[in-house]
N, C-alpha and C positions, 0 to 999 in steps of 0.2 A: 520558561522552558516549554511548558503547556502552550504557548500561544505560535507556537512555531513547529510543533508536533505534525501537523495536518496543514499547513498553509505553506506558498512558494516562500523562499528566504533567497534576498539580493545579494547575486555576489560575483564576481567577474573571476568565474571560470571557466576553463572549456565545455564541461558539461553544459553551464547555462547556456554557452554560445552555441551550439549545437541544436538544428532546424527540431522542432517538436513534436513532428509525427515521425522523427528518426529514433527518439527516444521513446516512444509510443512501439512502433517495431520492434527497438531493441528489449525489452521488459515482455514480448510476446517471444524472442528467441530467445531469453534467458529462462520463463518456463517450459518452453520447449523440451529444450536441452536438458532441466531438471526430471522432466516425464521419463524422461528415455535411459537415465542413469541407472544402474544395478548395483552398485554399490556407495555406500555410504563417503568414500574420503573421497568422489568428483564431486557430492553436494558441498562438502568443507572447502573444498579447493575454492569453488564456487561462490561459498558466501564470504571467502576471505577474499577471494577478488570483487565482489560487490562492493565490502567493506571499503576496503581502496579505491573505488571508484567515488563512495560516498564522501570519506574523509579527506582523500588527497584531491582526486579527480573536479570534484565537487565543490571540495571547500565546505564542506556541512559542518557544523561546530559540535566537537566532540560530546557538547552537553544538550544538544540536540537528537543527538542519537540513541544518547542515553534515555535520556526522557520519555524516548518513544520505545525500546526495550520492551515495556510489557506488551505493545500491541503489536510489534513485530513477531518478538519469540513466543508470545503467551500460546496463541492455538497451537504452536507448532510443537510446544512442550507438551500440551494435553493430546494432542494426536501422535506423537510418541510414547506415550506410558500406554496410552489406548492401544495401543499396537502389542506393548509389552508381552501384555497380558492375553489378547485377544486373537493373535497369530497363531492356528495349528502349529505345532511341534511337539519337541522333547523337552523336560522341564528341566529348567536350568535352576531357577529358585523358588521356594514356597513363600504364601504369604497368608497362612492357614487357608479356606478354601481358593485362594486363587494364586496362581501359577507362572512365571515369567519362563518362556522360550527360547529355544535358541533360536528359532524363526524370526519371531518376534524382534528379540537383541539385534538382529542384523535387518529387518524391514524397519523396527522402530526412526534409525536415524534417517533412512530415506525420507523416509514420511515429513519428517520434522524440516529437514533441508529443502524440500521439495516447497514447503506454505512458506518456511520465515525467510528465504530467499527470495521467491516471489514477491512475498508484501516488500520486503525489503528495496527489491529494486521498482518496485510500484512506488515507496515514498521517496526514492531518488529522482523519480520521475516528478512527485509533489513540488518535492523541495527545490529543483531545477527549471521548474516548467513554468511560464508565466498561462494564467490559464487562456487570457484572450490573446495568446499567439496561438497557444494550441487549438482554439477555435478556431483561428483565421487559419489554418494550417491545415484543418480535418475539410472546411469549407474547399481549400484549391483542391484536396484530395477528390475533389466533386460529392463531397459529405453536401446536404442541403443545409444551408444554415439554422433551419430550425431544430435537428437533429445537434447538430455542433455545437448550438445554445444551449440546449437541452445536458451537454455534455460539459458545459464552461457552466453553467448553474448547480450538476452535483457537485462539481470539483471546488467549485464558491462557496457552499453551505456547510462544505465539512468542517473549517476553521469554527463556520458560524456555531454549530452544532457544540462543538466539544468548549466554546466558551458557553454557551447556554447550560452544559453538564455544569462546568467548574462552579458556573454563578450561581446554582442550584446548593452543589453541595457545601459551597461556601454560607449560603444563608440558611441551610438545615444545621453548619455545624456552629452559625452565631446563636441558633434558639437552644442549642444542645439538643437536635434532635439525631447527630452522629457521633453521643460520646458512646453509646452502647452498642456491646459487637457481637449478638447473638447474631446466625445464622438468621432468622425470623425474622430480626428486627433492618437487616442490612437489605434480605429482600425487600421489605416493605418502603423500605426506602430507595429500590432502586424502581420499583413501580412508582413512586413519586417522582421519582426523575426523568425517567420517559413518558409522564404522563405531563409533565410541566415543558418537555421536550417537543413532544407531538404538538402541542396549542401553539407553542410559539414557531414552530417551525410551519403549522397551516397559514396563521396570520403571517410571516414573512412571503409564504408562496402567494397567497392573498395578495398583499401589496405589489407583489413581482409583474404576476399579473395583471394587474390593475395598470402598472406603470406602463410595461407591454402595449397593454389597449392604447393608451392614452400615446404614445409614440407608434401607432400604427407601426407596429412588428408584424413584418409576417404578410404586407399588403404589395410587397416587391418581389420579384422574383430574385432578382439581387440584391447583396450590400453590398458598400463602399465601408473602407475602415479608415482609419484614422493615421494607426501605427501599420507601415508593412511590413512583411514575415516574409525574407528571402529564403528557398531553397539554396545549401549550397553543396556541391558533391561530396568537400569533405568530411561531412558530418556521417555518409556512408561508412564510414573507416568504423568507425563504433561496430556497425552491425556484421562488417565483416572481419575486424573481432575477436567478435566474441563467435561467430559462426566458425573460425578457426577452432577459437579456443572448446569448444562445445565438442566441433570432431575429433579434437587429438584426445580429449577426454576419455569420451566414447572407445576409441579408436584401442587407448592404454587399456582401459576395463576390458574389453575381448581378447586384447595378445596375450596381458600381463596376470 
């Protein structure tokens, strides 16, 4: 489940067949549209249609979605309560000295729909996207390629990364240094894990580079690629949409 959280997963469906900087667009018109909402049930509309875009659309395996759950909804729950409490208004409930709003009750779910929608359709872009079409894709956009690599090499280390976590806390919890769950003792271990993270993630940039050198990157004004990435117009239909589906939203919120 963990090894497919953050990396593309293979699978013939429209979404994957769909050109990769149209899906790069589409994930910049779906936070858009999220900015601009005023009330809460066009975010729900919103990520119940992501939702469908992931599992149906997509093809993404239901225990995939789960899995990644806390990193999608996790800020967006903490930036919800944060709102609860922190939004001028009238107090709706006490909670000895702090106070939930009715401000608050009605921004809170914005807030929340606004980040875990966003990431959301950011990992459908993951999980859809192979990453070197998306290069070769950002490159015809007249991206420079070293820019475009620059953007196929985050998207390549994030997989790397969250196995470097796993393998971390896997071999803290064979010494038994994760069976204890103090506050104290879990930061301490999570400075252990970004410190164990950072080393290995320098020495991989290391090696990258290195490779780089040694295959004279970067000494052409152009590449040639291997695999080609056609444009094709109907992959536009995504973006216009969801740019429908965004106005009539919008549109509902002001009449209704």
């Amino acid at each position: 489940m963990a090894e497919y959280s953050l990396s593309y997963i293979e699978r013939n469906s429209i979404m994957h067949r769909l050109y990769p900087l149209t899906k790069l667009v589409w994930v910049f018109v779906v936070a858009i549209g999220l900015f601009l909402y005023q009330e809460p049930r066009s975010g729900g509309i919103m990520l119940g249609v992501v939702m469908v875009m992931a599992l149906v659309v997509s093809k993404v395996p239901l225990r995939t979605l789960i899995g990644s759950s806390k990193l999608i909804f996790g800020l967006g729950i903490i930036l919800m309560f944060f709102h609860f409490f922190a939004d001028p208004g009238n107090p709706v409930y006490r909670f000895g000295p702090l106070a939930i709003t009715d401000s608050g009750l009605r921004e809170g779910p914005i807030f929340f729909f606004r980040l875990s929608v966003v990431v959301l359709a950011s990992f459908v872009l993951i999980w859809t996207t192979d990453t070197r079409d998306l290069m070769v894709s950002l490159t015809k956009a007249g991206i420079p390629y070293r820019y475009a690599f620059a953007v196929f090499l985050a998207l390549r280390f994030l997989p790397l990364v969250q196995r470097e976590v796993d393998a971390v806390k896997s071999a803290h919890a064979i010494r038994g240094q994760a069976a204890r769950s103090g506050l104290v003792h879990r930061f301490k271990l999570w400075q252990r894990y970004m410190f164990t993270v950072l080393v290995n993630g320098l020495r991989k940039a290391e090696m990258t580079a290195t490779a780089l050198e040694c295959r004279g990157f970067g000494a052409y004004p152009d590449r040639t690629y291997v695999k080609p990435v056609e444009f094709k117009a109907s992959s536009l239909m995504l973006i216009v949409v969801f740019v429908l589906l965004q106005a009539a939203l919008i549109y509902f919120e002001r009449v209704f």
